[in-house]
N, C-alpha and C positions, 0 to 999 in steps of 0.2 A: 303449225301453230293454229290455233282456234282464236277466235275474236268475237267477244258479243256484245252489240251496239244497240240502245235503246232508239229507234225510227219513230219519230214524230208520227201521231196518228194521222191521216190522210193524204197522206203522201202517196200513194199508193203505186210503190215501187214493189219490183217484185225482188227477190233475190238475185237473180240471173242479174239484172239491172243495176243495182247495187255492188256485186262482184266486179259487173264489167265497169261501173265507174272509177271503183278504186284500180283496177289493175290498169285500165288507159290513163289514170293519172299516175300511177308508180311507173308506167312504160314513158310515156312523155314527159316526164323526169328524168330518166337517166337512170331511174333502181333498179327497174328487172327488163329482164331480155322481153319478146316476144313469143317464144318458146315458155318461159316462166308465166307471163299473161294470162297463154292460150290455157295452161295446164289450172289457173287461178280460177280461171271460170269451165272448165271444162270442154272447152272445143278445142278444132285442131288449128296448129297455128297459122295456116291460110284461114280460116273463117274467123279467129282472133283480130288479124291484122286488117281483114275486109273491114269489119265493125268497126275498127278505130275512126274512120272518120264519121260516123255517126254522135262518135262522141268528138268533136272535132280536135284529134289529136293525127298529128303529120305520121307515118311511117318512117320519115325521112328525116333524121334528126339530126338535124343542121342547126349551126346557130345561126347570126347575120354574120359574121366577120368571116366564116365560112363560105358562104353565100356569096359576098363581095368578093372573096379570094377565087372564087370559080369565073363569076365576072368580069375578073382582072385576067384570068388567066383564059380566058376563051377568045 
């Protein structure tokens, strides 16, 4: 699927920037794998998932009650 979005003049993102926004927020949501990400913006999915924290999105996708449940059980 194709998408095309009118970008506010001066913003001065680039595409790559824009890809990689929406796919580390479809990824840190729960939509798409990381494999589906890497392939959204074009890299492999080691250099997909490095990126993610630039965009400050976890790799590690826990909720809290998750989290508490490992801290209970550690």
């Amino acid at each position: 699927m194709s998408l095309r979005i009118n970008i506010p003049e001066g913003l001065n993102l680039s595409e790559f920037e824009l890809k990689m926004t929406l796919a580390a927020k479809l990824f840190d949501d729960g939509k798409i794998t990381s494999g589906q990400g890497a392939n959204m913006v074009g890299l492999s999915k080691q250099a997909f998932i490095e990126l993610l924290g630039k965009y400050e999105v976890s790799v590690f996708q826990y909720d809290l009650s998750e989290i508490e449940e490992d801290l209970k059980n550690a």
